[in-house]
C-alpha positions in Angstrom: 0.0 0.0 0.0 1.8 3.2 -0.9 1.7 5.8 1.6 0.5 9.9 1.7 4.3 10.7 0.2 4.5 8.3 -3.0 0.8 9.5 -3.7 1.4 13.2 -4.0 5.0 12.3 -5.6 2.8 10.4 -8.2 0.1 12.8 -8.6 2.9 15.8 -8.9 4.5 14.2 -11.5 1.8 13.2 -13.5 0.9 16.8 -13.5 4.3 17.5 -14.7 4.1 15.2 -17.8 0.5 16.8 -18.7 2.1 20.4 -18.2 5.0 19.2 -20.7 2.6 18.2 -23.2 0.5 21.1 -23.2 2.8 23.7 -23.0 5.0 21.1 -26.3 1.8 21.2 -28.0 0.9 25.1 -27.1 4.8 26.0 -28.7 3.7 23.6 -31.8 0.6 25.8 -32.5 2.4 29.0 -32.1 5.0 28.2 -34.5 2.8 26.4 -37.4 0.2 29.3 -37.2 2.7 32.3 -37.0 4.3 30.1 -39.9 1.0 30.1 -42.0 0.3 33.5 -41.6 3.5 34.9 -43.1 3.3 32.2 -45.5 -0.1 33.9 -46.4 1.4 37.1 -46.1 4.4 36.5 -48.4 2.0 34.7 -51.0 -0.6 37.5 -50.7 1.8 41.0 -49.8 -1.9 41.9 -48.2 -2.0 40.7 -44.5 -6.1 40.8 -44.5 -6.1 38.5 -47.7 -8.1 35.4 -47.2 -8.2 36.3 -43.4 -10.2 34.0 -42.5 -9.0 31.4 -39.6 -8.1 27.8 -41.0 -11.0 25.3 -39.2 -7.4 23.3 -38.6 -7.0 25.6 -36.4 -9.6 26.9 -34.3 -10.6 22.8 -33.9 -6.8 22.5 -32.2 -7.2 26.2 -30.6 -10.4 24.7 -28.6 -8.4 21.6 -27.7 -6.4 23.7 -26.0 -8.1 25.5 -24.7 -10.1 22.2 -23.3 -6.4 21.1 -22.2 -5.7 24.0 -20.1 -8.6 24.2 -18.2 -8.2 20.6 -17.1 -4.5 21.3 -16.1 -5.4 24.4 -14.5 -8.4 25.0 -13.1 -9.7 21.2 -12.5 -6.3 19.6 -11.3 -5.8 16.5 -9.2 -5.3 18.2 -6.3 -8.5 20.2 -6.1 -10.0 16.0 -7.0 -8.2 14.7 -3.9 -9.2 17.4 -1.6 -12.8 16.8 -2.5 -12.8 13.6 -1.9 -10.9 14.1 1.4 -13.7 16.2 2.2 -16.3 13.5 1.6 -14.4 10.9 3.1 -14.4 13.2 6.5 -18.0 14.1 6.2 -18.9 10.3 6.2 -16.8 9.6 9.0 -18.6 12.4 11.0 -21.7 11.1 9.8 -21.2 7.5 10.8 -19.7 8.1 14.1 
């Protein structure tokens, strides 16, 4: 059974690995779109030309966007002090 230390070690860096990811894949969709844009604008000389957003991506800007809500607003640690809190209230209410 692993104890309160090699849980939060775990949970830490899982959140680690999923903060890599999204920040790698946040990076990979700065460069292609700033990278499509002045390919547009070099093609074009006319920065408004054609202006409108690729659905490529504002599909993978909304996956993002999904991404870094999960990471940062509903995290494991907000999980596990829910559940904390339940666990204790059901204690109590037993008791």
């Amino acid at each position: 059974m692993e104890n309160s230390t090699e849980i939060k070690y775990r949970n830490a860096a899982e959140r680690v690995a999923r903060l890599k990811k999204f920040y790698r894949s946040l990076f990979l969709f700065v460069i292609i779109f700033c990278a499509v844009t002045l390919y547009r604008f070099y093609g074009t000389r006319d920065f408004f030309y054609n202006s409108s957003i690729s659905v490529v991506f504002v599909i993978w800007g909304i996956i993002l966007a999904v991404k870094s809500i999960k990471i940062f607003f509903l995290n494991t640690e907000w999980e596990n002090d829910v559940i904390k809190k339940e666990l204790k209230n059901q204690q109590n209410g037993n008791q």
